[in-house]
C-alpha positions in Angstrom: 0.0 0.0 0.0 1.6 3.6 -0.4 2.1 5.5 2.2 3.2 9.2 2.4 6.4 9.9 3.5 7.1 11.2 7.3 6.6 14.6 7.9 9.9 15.7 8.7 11.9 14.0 5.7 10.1 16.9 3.5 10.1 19.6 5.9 13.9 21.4 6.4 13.9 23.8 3.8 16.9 23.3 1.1 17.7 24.9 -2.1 15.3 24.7 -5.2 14.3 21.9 -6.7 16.4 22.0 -10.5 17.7 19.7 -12.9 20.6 20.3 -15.3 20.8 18.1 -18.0 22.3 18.6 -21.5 19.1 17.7 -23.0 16.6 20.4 -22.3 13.4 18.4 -21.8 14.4 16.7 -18.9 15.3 19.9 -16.8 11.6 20.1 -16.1 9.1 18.8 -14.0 6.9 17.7 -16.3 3.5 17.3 -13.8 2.5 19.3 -10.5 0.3 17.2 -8.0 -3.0 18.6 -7.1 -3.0 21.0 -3.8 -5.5 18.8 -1.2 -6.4 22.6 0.1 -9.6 23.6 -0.7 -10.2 26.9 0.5 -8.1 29.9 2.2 -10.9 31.8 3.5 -13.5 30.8 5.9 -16.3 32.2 7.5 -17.7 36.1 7.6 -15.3 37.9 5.3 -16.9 41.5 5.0 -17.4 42.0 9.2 -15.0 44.3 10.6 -13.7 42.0 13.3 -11.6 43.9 16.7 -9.5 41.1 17.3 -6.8 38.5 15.3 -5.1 35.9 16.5 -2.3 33.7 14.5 -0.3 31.3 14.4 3.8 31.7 13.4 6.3 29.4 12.5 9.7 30.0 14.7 12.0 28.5 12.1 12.3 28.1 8.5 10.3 25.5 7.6 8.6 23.4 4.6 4.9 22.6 5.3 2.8 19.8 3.0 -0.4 20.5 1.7 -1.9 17.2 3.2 -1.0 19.1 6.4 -2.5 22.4 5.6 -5.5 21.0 4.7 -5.6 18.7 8.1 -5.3 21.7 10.0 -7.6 23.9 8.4 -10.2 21.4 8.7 -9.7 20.9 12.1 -9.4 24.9 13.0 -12.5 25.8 11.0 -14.4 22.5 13.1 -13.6 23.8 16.1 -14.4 27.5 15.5 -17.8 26.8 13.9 -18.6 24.2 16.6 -18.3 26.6 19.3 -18.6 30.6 18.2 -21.1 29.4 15.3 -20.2 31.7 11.8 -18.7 34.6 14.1 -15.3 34.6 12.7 -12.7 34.8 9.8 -10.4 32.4 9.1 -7.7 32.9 6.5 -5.2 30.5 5.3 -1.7 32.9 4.5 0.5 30.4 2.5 0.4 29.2 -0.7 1.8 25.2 -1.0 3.6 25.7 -4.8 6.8 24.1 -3.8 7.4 20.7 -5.7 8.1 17.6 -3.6 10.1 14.7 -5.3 10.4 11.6 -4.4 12.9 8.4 -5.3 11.8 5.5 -5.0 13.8 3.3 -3.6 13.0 -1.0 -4.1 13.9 -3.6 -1.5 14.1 -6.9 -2.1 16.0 -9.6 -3.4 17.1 -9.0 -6.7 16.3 -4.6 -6.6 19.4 -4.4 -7.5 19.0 -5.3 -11.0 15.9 -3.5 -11.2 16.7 0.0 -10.2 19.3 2.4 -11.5 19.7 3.4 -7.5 21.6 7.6 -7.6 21.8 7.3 -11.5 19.0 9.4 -12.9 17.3 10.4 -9.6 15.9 13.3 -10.2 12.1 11.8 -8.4 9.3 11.7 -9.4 6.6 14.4 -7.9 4.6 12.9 -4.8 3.2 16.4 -3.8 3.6 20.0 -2.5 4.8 22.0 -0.2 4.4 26.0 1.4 8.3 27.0 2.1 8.3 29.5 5.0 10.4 31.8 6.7 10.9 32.4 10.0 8.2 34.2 12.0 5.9 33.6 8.8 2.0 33.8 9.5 0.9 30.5 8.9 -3.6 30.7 9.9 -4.8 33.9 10.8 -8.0 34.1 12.8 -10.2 37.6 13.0 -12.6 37.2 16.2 -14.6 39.4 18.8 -13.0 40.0 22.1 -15.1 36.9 23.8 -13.8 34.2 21.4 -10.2 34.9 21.4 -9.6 31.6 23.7 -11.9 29.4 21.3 -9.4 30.8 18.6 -6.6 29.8 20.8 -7.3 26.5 21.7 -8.4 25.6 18.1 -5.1 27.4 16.6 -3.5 25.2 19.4 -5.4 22.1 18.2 -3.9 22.3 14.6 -0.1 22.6 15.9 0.2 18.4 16.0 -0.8 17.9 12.3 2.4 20.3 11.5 5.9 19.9 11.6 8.0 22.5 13.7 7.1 24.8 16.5 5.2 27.2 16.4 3.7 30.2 18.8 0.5 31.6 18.8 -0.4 36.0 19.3 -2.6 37.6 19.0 -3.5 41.5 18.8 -6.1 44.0 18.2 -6.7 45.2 15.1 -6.1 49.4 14.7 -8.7 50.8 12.3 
């Protein structure tokens, strides 16, 4: 059965993903995977909200959209479970970082099956958000009473992540 890959083999954040080759049609990635993330924007867009809390990433990292996705669902769950529609939630990364993956065989007899570090350029298993340090990963635009419901469910979302993160929040200057 295939399984992803664990979170942290994808997640330090190296240099970009490029091929030189002397023929020119192989120094591209021929085919992006679909981003799992559905939406960036959640709940009541146009209300002035007093109050945003986010969460921040405290070292460069790389984030996978299987992981975005998890935590959105699970923030926007939460936040609709207990404040009801009485809040904005907005997704600030974009995944468009190519992952590649190769494929390694075990076995008897993988060794005459596979080129092993010869040609291993991967093929693409998914994507990624690459983000810098102190980055705005969720922000969350609530009234003065739900800013621990924001918490917690920001706080809920930090396991489906690699890295640490903290959580602030401040009031919104109009």
């Amino acid at each position: 059965m295939a399984t992803l890959r664990r979170g942290h083999c994808s997640s330090p954040v190296k240099r970009a993903y490029t091929r030189k080759s002397k023929y020119r049609r192989k120094n591209y990635i021929r085919s992006v995977p679909t981003n799992k993330v559905i939406r960036y924007d959640m709940g009541e867009k146009s209300k002035g909200f007093p109050y945003k809390v986010e969460i921040k990433v405290k070292a460069p990292i790389q984030i996978r959209h299987n992981a975005l996705e998890s935590c959105r669902q699970i923030i926007n769950r939460h936040l609709a479970r207990l404040i009801g529609t009485d809040y904005y939630l907005k997704l600030n990364v974009y995944p468009h970082q190519i992952i590649r993956e190769n494929k390694m065989l075990s076995g008897a007899g993988s060794d005459r099956l596979q080129t092993g570090m010869q040609r291993s350029f991967g093929t693409p298993t998914g994507v990624a958000a690459r983000l810098k340090k102190n980055q705005t990963i969720f922000s969350v635009k609530v009234t003065k009473e739900n800013i621990n419901h924001a918490k917690t469910a920001l706080k809920k979302s930090t396991p489906r992540m690699p890295g640490q993160f903290s959580i602030t929040f401040a009031e919104i200057k109009k």
